[in-house]
N, C-alpha and C positions, 0 to 999 in steps of 0.2 A: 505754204505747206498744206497737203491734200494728205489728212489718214485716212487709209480704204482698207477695211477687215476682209485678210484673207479670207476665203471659204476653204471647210477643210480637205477639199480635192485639192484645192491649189496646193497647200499646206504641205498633204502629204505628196503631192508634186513633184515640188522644188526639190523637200529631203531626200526625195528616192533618185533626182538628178546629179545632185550634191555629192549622194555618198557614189552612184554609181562612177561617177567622173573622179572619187579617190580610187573607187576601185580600178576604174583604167591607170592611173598613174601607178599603182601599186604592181598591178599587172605588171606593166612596163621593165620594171625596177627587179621583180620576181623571176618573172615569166620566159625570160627572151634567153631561153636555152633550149640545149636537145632534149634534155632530161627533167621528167618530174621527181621530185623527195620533196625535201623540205617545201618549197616554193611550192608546189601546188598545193600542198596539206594547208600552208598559212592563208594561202587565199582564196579557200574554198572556207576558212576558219573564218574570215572576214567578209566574207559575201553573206555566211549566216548569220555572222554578229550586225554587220548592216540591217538585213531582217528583220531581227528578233528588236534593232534599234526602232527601225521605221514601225514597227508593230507594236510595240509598249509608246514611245513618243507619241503618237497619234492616235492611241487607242481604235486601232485595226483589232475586228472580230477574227479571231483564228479559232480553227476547231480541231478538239483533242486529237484528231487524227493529221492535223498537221503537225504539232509539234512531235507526235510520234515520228513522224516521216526526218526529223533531223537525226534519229538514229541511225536507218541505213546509210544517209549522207556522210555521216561522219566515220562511219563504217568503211567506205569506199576511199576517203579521203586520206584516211589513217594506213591504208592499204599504200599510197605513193608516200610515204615513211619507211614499211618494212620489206617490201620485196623487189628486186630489179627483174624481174620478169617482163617484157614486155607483153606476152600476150595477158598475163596478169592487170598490167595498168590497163590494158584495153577492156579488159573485162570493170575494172575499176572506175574506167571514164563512164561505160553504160551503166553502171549500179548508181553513179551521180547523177545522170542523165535522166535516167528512170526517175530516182527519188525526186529530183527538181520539179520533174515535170507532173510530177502526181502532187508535192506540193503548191503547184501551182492551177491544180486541177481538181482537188477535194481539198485545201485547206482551209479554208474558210467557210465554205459548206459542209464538208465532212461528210458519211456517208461510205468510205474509202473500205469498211470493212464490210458491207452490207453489195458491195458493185458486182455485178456482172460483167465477165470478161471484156463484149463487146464497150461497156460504158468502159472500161478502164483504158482500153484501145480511143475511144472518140474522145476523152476527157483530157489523154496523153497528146494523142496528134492535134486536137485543139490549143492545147498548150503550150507546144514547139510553134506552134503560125504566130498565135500571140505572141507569144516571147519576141520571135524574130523580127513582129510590123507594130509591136504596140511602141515603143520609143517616138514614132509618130504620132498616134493617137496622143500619147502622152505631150508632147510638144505643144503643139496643135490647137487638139481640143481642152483636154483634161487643166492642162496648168493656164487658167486667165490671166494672162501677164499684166492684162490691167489693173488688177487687183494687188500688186506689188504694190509696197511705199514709195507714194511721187514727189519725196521731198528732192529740192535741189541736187542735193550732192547723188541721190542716189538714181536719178535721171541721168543725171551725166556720167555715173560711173555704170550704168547697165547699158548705156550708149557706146561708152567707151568697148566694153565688154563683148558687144554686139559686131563692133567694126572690127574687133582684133578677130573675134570667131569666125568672120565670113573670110579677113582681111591674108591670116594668115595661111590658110593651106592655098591659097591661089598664089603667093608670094612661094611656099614652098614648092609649088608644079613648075611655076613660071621658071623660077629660078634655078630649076634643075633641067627642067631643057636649055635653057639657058649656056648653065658651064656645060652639060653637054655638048651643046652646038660650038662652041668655042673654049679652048683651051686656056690663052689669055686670061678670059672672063673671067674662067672657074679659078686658076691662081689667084689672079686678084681676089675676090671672096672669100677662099681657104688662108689664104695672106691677113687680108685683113680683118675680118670675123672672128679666124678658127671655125668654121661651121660648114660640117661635110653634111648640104643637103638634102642627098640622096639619104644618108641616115637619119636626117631631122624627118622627114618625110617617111619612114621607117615606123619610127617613133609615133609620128602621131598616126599611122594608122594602126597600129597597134594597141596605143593607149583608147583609139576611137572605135575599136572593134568588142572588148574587153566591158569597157563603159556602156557601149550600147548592148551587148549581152546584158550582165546586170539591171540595167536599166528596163529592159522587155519583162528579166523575173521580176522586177518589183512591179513594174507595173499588172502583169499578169495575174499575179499571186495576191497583190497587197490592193488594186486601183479598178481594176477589170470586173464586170458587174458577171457574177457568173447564177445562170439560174441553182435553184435549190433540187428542182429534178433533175436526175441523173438516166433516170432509164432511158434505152436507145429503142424505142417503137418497131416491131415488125414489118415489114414488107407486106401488105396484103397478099402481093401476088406471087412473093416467092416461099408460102408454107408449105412444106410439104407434109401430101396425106400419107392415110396405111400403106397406102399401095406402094407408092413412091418409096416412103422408109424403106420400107418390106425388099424391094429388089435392092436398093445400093446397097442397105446395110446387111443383107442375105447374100449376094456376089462377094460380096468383100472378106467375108465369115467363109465361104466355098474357098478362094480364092488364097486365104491363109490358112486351113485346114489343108489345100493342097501342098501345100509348100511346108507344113507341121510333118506332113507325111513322109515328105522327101527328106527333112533334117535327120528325123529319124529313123532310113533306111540308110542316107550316106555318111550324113557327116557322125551322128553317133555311131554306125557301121563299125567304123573304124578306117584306115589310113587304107589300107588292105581293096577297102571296098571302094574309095573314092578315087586312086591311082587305077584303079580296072576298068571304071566306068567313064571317068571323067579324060582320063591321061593327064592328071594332075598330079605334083606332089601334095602332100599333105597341107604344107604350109604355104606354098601358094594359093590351094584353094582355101585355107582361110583368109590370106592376104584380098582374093578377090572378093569377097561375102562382107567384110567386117563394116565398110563405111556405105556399103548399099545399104545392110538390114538397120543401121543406124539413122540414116534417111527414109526408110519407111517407118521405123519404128517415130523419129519427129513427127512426119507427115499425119499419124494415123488422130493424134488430138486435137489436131485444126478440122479434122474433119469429123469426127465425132462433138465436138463443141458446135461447128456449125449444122450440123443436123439435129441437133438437141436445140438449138437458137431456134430454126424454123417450124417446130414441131409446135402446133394448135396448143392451148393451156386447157382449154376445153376440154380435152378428150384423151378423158384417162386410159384409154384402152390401149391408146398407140403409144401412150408413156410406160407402160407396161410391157409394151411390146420392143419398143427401142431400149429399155433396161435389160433385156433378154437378150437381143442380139446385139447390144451394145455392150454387152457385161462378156459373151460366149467371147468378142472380137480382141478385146483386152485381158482374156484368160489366152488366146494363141498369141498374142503378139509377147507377153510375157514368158513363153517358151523359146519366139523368135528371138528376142533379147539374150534368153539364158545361150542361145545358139551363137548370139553376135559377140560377146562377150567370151567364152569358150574360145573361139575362132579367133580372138585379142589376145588372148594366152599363149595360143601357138602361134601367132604372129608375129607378139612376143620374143619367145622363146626362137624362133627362126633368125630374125629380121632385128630383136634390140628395139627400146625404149625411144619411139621419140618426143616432142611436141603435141603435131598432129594426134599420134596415136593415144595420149594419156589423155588430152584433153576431150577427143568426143568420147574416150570410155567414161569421164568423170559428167560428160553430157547424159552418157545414158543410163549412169545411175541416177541423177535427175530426173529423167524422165521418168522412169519407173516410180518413185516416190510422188512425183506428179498423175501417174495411174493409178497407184493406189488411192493418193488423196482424191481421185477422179472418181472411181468406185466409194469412197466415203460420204463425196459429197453429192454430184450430177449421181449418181444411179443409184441415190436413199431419198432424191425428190428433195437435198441442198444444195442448191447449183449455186445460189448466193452465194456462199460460204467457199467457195472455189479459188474466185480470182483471189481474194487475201492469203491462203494458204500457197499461191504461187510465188507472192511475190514475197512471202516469210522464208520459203523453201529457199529462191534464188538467193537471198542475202546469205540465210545459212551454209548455202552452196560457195557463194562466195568467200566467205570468211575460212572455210573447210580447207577450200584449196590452199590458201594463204599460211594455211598452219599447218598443212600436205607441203608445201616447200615446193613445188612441180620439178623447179630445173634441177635441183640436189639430189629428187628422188632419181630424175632419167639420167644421171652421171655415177649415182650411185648401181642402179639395175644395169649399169651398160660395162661397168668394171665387174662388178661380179659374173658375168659374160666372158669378161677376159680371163677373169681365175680359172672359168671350166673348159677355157679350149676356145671359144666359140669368136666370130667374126666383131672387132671392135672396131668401129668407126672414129678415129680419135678427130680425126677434123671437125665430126659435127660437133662433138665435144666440146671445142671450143668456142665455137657459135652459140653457147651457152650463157647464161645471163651472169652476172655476180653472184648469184645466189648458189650455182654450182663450185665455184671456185675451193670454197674448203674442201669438198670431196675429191674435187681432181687434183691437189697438195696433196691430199693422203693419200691416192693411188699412185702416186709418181716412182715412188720406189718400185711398187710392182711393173712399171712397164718398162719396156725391151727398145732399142734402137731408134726406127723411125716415128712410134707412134710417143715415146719420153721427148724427143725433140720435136714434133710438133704441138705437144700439148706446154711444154714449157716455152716454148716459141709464144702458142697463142697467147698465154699468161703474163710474157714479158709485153707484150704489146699492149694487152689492157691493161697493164699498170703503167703503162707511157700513153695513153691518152687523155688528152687536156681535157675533157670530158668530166675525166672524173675528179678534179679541180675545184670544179666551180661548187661553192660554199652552197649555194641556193641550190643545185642538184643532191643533195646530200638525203641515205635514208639506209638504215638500220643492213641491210644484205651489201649495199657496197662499201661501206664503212669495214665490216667485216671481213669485205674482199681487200681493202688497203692492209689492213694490219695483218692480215695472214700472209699478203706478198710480200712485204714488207718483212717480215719474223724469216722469210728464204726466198731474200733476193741473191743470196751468194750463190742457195746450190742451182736456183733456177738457170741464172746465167751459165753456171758449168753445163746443166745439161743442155741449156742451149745454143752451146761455143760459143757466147759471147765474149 
C-alpha cells in the first residue's frame, strides 16, 4: 500500500467531476422533456448547491460579487416555476446564461461592479470557451491521477472504472448498428436484455452532455486561474481624434435632427397630413415606422459606447466635446422613441396586441432607462459605473415582465378589441401560452359563433396534451391553466360540439 497526498487541485478535481457526473444523471431523470417548471428550477437549484459545495469543502476564494451574482440566477430559475411563456423562458434561459457566465468570469476576482462594458463582453465570451474546452483541461492536466490512493482494491476498482468508461459507449454504437443492420439480432437483444439501445445511447449522451456542461462551470469558475486585471487595453491604432469624433458624431446629430423634423411635420401633423403626403393610411404608416425606429433606437448605444471606448483619456477637450454631441444625439433619439412608441399605440389600436409587438415595446422602454443611465453615467465622466447598472436594469426588466403576465395581458388587450367593434384574431389567441388561458375562459361568453369554437376548440386541445402531464414539467401558469379547464370542461365541450 502506497499513500500519496492529494494536492489541492486534484482534490478539488475529482469533487467538481463527482458532482458534475450526479448532475448529468440528475439531468437525465429531470430533463428529458419538452417543457421547463419544475425540473429546470431543481437543477439549476443543484448545480448552485454543487458550487457553493465545492467552494465551502475546498475552501475556494469567492468574491462578494460572486455570490451576489447567485441572485439573478435564482431570479431566472424561479421564472421556469411561474410562467408558460415561451418567449419568457427564452429570456429566462439568457438571464442564466449571463449570470453563470459572469460568475464564472468575476467571481473570484471580483471587480464585477467597477467593469467596463468591453471587459464585461471579453470576461463573458471568455467564459463560455472555458466552460465548453475546460472539462479537458480538467481531465488531462489539472486532476493528477497519480496522486489518487494505490492501494490494491482501489487500482483494481479505477481499472475496473476506466475499462467500463471506454468499454461501454463503443458496445452502445456497435450495437446499435448492429440491430439496425439486422433484425434478428435486434430481437434477440430486446428479447433477452430488455434494452432498447438506441435509447440507452440516448441516455448517455444526455447524461454526458449535462455532466460536461457542469463540469466546464466548475472548472471555469472554481479551478481556472483567472488574472486579477480586468481592463481590456485600447487599440493604438484604432482612437479616434477631434476631427474623427467631430464628423461621425456631427452627421449622425444632422442626420436625426433631419428625421426630428419630419416626425414633427407628418406624423404629429396628424393622419390628414400623412394620407396626403405619403398615400398611406394612418396605421399603416405606423405599422411601417415602429420596428425600424426600434432598431435604430438599439443600434445608436453600441455606437456611442464604442466611440466613447476609442476616445484618447488624455484629452479632455474631445471628452467635452463628445459629451456635447453625444448628449444633443440622445436628447433626438428620445423624441425618436417618443415617435416609435406613439406609432405602437396606433398599431395597436389598428392591428391588436401581439407577442412581437409588446415585446420590443418592453425592449424600448429598456432602452431608454439604459440612456438615461447612459447620460448619468458615460456623459458625467462614470463610464465605470455603466455596465453594473445594465445588468441591474435587465434582471429588473426581467422580473417586471414576469409580473406584467405578457400572454394574459395580449389576450386580455385583444378581447377588449372585440367588446368595441374591432378585428379579433381568435386563432392567434390560442397560440397563446397557459398563462393566457384564464382570460380566454372569461371572454368566452362574450364571443359569437366561429371565433367561441375556435377558441374552445384550442383550449379542449391543450388540456389533451400529454405535455402537460409530466410531473417534472410543472409550474405555477399551467397549473393554473389545469384547474380552470378542468372547473369548465362541460361547457367547453358544448361550445366545441364535442
Amino acid at each position: 500500500m502506497r499513500d500519496t497526498t492529494m494536492s489541492g487541485t486534484t482534490k478539488l478535481g475529482v469533487a467538481a467531476l463527482v458532482v458534475a457526473l450526479g448532475l448529468g444523471v440528475l439531468a437525465d431523470a429531470l430533463l428529458r422533456t419538452p417543457l421547463f417548471g419544475l425540473n429546470g428550477f431543481f437543477w439549476i437549484l443543484c448545480l448552485l448547491g454543487g458550487y457553493w459545495l465545492l467552494v465551502r469543502r475546498e475552501a475556494v476564494g469567492v468574491s462578494r460579487e460572486g455570490w451576489y451574482l447567485l441572485a439573478p440566477a435564482l431570479l431566472a430559475a424561479i421564472g421556469f416555476l411561474w410562467r408558460d411563456s415561451p418567449f419568457l423562458l427564452m429570456l429566462d434561459v439568457a438571464g442564466l446564461a449571463i449570470a453563470f457566465a459572469l460568475m464564472v468570469g468575476f467571481g473570484r476576482t471580483g471587480g464585477l461592479g467597477g467593469a467596463s462594458v468591453p471587459e464585461y463582453i471579453a470576461r463573458g465570451v471568455s467564459a463560455v470557451v472555458l466552460t465548453l474546452f475546460g472539462p479537458f483541461v480538467l481531465v488531462l492536466r489539472d486532476v493528477r491521477w497519480s496522486e489518487l490512493p494505490r492501494d490494491r482494491r482501489s487500482v483494481q476498482m479505477a481499472a475496473v472504472g476506466r475499462g467500463l468508461l471506454i468499454a461501454l459507449p463503443l458496445v452502445v454504437v456497435f450495437g446499435a448498428l448492429f440491430m439496425a443492420a439486422d433484425a434478428v439480432f435486434e430481437h434477440i437483444i430486446t428479447t433477452a436484455f430488455g434494452i432498447d439501445i438506441g435509447q440507452a445511447f440516448s441516455h448517455v449522451i444526455f447524461i454526458g452532455f449535462w455532466a460536461w456542461l457542469a463540469a466546464g462551470f466548475f472548472w471555469a469558475g472554481l479551478i481556472q486561474k483567472w488574472p486579477e486585471a480586468t481592463a481590456v487595453p485600447r487599440a493604438t491604432g484604432l482612437s479616434l481624434g477631434l476631427t474623427e469624433m467631430a464628423i461621425v458624431l456631427g452627421l449622425l446629430n444632422a442626420l436625426f435632427l433631419a428625421f426630428v423634423v419630419v416626425q414633427f411635420r407628418y406624423f404629429f401633423g396628424g393622419a390628414a397630413l400623412v394620407e396626403a403626403s405619403t398615400g398611406l393610411t394612418f396605421a399603416d404608416y405606423a405599422r411601417r415606422g415602429f420596428f425600424e425606429l426600434a432598431a435604430v433606437s438599439a443600434l445608436v448605444l453600441p455606437v456611442l459606447l464604442g466611440s466613447h471606448f476609442l476616445l484618447p483619456r488624455e484629452r479632455p477637450d474631445q471628452e467635452r466635446l463628445y459629451r456635447w454631441l453625444a448628449g444633443a444625439l440622445v436628447g433626438q433619439l428620445f423624441i425618436i422613441m417618443a415617435s416609435a412608441l406613439k406609432r405602437m399605440m396606433l398599431y395597436e389600436r389598428a392591428f391588436g396586441l401581439t407577442e412581437a409587438r409588446l415585446y420590443t415595446t418592453a425592449f424600448m422602454v429598456w432602452l431608454a432607462v439604459l440612456f438615461v443611465w447612459f447620460g448619468v453615467t458615460v456623459l458625467r465622466g462614470r463610464w465605470e459605473r455603466f455596465a453594473a447598472g445594465v445588468l441591474i436594469s435587465g434582471y429588473v426588466a426581467l422580473a417586471a415582465l414576469h409580473l406584467l403576465n405578457p400572454d394574459a395581458l395580449i389576450a386580455g388587450v385583444n378581447v377588449q378589441r372585440l367588446e368595441t367593434g374591432r378585428r379579433f384574431d381568435s386563432h392567434y389567441l390560442t397560440t397563446l401560452s397557459a398563462d393566457a388561458t384564464p382570460v380566454l375562459l372569461a371572454a368566452l361568453p362574450k364571443l359569437e359563433g366561429e371565433d367561441r369554437f375556435t377558441v374552445a376548440n384550442g383550449l379542449l386541445n391543450r388540456r389533451e396534451s400529454p405535455i402537460h402531464r409530466d410531473w417534472r414539467s410543472w409550474n405555477w401558469g399551467r397549473s393554473q391553466e389545469d384547474a380552470a379547464l378542468a372547473a369548465n370542461l362541460d361547457a367547453l365541450k358544448a361550445m366545441a360540439g364535442r
